[in-house]
Backbone bond lengths (Angstrom), bond angles and torsions (degrees), N, CA, C in turn:
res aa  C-N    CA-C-N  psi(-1)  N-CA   C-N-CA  omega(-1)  CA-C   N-CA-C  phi
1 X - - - 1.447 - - 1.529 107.54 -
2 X 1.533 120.27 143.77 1.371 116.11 178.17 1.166 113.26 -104.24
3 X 1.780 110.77 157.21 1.270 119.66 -161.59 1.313 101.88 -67.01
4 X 0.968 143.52 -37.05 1.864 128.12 154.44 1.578 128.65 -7.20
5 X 1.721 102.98 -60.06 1.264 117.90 -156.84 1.028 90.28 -93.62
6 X 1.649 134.44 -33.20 1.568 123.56 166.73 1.999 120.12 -49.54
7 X 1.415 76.93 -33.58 2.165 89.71 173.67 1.328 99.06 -67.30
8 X 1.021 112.49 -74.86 1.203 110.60 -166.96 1.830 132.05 -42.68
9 X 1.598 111.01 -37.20 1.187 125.50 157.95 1.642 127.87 -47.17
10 X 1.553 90.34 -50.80 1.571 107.52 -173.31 1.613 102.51 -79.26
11 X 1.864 123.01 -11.04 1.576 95.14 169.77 1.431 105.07 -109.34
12 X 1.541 120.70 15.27 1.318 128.57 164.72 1.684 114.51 -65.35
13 X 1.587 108.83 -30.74 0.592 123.60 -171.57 1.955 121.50 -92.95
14 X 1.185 96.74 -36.62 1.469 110.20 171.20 1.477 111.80 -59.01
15 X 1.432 104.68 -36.58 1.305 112.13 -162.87 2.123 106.15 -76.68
16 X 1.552 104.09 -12.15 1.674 107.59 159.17 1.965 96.97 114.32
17 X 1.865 103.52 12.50 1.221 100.38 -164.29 1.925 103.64 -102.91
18 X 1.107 106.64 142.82 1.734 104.68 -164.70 1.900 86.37 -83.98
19 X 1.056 97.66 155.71 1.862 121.76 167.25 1.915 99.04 -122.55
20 X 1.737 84.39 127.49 1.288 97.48 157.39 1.349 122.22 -100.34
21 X 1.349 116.43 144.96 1.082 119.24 179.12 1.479 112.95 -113.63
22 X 1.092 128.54 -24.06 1.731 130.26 -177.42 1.842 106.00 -153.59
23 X 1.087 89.01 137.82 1.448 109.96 -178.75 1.666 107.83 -123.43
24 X 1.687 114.20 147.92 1.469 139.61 -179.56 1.555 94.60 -114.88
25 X 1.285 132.65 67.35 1.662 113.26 153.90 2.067 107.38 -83.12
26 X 1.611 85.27 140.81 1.084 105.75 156.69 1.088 135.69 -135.14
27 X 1.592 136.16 113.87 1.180 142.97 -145.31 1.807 111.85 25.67
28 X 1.103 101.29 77.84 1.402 119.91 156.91 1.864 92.94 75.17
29 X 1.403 122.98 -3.41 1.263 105.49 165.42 1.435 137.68 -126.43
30 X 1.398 118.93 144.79 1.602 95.65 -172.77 1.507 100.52 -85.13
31 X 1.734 87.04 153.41 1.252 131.85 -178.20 1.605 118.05 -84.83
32 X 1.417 125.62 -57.70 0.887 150.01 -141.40 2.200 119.08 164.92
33 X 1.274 82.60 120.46 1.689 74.50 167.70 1.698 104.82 -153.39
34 X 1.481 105.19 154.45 1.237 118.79 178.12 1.347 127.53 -69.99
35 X 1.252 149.72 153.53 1.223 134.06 168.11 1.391 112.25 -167.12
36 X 1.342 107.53 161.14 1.832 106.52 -175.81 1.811 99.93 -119.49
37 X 1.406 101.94 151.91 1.002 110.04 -176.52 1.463 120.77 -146.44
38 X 0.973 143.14 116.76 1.897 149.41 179.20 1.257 113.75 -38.25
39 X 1.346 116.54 113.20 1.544 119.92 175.14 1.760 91.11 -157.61
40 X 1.388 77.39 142.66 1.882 113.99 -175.97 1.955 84.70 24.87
41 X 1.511 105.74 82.34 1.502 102.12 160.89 1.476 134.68 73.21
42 X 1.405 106.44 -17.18 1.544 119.39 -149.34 1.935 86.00 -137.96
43 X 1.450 74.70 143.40 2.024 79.34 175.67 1.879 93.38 -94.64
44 X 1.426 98.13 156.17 1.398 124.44 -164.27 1.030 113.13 -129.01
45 X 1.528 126.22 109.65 1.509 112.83 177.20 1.396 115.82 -98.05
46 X 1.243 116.59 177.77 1.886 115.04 -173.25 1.324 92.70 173.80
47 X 1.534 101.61 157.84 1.177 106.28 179.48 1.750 131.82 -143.27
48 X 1.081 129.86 90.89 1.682 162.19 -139.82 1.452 115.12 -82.19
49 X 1.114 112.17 118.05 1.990 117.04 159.32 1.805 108.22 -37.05
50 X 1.033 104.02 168.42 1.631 103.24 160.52 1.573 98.74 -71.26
51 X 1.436 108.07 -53.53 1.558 94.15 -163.35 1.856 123.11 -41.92
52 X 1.656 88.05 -45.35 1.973 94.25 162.39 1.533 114.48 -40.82
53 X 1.286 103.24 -58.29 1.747 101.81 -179.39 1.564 123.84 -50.01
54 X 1.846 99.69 -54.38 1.487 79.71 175.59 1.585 135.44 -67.37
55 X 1.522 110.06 -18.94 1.647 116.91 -161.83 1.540 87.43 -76.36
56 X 1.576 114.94 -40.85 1.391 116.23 -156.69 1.464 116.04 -79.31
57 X 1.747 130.89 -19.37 0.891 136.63 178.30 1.210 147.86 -2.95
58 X 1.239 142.70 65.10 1.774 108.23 -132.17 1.565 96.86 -107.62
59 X 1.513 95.52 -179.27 1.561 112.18 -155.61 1.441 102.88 -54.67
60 X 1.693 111.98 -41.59 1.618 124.08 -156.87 1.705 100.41 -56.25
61 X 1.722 106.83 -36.44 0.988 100.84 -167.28 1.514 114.34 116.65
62 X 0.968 138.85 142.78 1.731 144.90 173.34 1.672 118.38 -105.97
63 X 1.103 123.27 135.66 1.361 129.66 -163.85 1.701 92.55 -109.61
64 X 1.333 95.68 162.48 1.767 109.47 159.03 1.810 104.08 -137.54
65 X 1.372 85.08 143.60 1.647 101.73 -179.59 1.876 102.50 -78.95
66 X 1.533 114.91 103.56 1.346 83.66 171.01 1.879 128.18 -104.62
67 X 1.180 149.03 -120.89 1.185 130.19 -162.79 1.303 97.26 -83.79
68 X 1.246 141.78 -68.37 1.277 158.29 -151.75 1.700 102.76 -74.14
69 X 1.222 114.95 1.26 1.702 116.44 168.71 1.408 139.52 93.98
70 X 2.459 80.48 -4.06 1.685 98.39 178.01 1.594 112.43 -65.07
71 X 0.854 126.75 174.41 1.514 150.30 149.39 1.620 106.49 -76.83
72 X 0.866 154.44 112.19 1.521 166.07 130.86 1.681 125.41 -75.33
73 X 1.307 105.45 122.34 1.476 101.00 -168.49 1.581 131.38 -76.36
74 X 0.999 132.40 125.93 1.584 143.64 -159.04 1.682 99.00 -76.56
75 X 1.255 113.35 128.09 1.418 118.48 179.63 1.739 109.74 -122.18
76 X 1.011 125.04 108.80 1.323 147.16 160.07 1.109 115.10 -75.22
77 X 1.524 115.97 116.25 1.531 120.48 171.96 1.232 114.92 -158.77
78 X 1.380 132.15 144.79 1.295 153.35 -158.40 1.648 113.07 -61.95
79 X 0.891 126.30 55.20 2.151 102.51 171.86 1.006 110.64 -69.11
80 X 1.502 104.70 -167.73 1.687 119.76 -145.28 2.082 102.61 -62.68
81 X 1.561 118.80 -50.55 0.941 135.06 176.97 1.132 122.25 -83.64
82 X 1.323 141.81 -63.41 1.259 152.31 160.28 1.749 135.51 -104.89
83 X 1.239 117.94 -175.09 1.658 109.84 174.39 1.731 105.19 -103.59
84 X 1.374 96.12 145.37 1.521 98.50 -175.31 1.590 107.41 -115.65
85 X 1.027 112.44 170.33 1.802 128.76 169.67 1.301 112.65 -98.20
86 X 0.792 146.58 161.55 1.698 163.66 135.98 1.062 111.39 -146.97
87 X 1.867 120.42 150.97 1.142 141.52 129.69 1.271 128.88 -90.41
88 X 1.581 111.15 -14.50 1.604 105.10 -167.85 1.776 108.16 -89.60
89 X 1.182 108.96 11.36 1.441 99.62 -175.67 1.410 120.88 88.78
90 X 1.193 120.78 -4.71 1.639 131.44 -159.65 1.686 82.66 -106.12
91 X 1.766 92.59 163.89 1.993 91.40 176.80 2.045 88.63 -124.49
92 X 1.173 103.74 48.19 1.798 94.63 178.41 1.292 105.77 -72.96
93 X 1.034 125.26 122.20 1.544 121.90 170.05 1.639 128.74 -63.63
94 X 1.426 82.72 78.89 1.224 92.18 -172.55 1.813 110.06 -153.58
95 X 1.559 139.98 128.46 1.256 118.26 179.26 1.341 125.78 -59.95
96 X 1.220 114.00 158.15 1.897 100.65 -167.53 1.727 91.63 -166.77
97 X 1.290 117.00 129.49 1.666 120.38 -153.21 1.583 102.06 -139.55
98 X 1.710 105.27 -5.34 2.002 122.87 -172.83 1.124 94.61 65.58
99 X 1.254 110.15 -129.82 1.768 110.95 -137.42 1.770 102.15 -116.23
100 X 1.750 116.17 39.43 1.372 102.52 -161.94 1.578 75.82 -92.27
101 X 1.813 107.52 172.83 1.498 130.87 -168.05 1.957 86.87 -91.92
102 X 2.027 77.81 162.27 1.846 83.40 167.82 1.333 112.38 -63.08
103 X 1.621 119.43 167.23 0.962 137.23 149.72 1.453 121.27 -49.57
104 X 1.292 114.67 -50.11 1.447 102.35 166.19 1.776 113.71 -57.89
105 X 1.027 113.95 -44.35 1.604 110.80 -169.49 1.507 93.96 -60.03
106 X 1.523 140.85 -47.56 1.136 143.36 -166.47 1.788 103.66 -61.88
107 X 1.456 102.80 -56.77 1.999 104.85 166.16 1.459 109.46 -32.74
108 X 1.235 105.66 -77.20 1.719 100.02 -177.55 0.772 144.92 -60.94
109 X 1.645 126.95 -24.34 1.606 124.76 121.11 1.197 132.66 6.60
110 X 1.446 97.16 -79.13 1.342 121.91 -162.70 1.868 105.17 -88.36
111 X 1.324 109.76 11.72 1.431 118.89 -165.26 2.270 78.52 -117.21
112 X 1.298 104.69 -70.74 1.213 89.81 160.23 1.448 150.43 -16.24
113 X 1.297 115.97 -62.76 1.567 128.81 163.74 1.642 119.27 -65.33
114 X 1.200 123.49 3.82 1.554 124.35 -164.60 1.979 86.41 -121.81
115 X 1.426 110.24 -34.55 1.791 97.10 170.69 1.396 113.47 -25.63
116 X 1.535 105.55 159.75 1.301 110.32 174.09 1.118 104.70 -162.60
117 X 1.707 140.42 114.27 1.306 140.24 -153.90 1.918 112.11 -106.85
């Protein structure tokens, strides 16, 4: 990842806006997704229902990390039954997060880097 997209993340983040990093859709709905978020200085990860997402939403707005390391902005909007996500700009009612990995794949990762031999 380049030191750009690391800037860019870290004032996505200053600015009070969460980054996702991994998403659980299942059949058109999210499940669960990961995300980091700024508290006392330090990014914070955790990990949220949709229902967390929508109540929790905040004004700044929520980003998604997509392959190449940008930040891309998360769009929340109302269909007929429920609220949906997009990044691609489309309003299909349906959740859609691009090309981030599961949450589990993101756990073990991050279960990875904490080994200690």
């Amino acid at each position: 990842m380049s030191e750009k997209n690391i800037e860019k993340i870290a004032a996505v983040l200053k600015n009070g806006s969460p980054v996702i990093t991994a998403a659980d859709v299942k059949h058109g709905v999210m499940e669960q997704v990961q995300l980091y978020f700024e508290a006392d200085g330090e990014a914070v990860m955790d990990v949220i229902n949709k229902d967390d997402l929508v109540q929790n939403f905040p004004d700044e707005g929520v980003f998604v990390i997509n392959r190449n390391g940008n930040p891309v902005k998360l769009v929340m909007f109302e269909g007929e039954e429920d609220m949906y996500f997009r990044t691609d700009g489309t309003t299909e009612e349906a959740d859609e997060f691009g090309d981030v990995p599961s949450v589990a794949f993101m756990t073990a990762v991050e279960a990875i880097s904490q080994l200690k031999f």
